[in-house]
N, C-alpha and C positions, 0 to 999 in steps of 0.2 A: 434282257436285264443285263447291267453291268456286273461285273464281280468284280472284287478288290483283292488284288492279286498279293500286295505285300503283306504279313500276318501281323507283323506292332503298325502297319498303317487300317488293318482293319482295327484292331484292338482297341486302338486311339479314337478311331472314328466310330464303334458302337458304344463306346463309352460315352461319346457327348453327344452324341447326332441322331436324330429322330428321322425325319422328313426322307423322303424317297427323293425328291428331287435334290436335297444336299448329298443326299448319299451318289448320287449319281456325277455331279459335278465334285465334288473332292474326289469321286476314284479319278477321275477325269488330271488330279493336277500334283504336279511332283515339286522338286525344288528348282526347277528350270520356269520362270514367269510365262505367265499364257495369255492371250487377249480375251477380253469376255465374249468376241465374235466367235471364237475358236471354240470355244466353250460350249457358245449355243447354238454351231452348226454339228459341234462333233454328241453334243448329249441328245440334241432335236427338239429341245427344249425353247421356247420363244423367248426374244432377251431380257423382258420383262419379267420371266418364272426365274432365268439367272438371276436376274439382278437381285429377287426375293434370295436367293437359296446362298448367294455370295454371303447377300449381308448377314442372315443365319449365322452361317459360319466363321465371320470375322468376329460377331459377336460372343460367338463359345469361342474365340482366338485360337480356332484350329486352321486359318488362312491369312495370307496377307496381302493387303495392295499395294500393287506398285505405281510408279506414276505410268501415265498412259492406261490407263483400265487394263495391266494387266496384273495376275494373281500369282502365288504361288504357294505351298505349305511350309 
């Protein structure tokens, strides 16, 4: 299991975020952009369960994309 190391990044993220798989990919992502490969070799997640758990979270606008599928919060 991941833990979310910062405390207003957890606070933020139990506030709006349900899903284990989003919880896992936002501990996953800072304010440095990532690539969604990174994403789903570093969670183990297949890139299809990213792709679900991204859009989650840009939809609660707790993430954002950048060009080239990469993300950042």
């Amino acid at each position: 299991m991941i833990l979310i190391k910062n405390s207003q990044k957890a606070d933020k993220y139990e506030s709006n975020t349900k899903t284990t798989k989003q919880k896992i990919i936002y501990s996953l992502l800072n304010k440095k952009p990532v690539h969604i490969d990174y994403l789903s070799e570093k969670s183990g997640l297949a890139p299809s369960r990213v792709s679900a758990a991204i859009t989650g979270l840009e939809i609660k606008s707790l993430i954002k994309q950048h060009p080239g599928r990469h993300f950042s919060l």
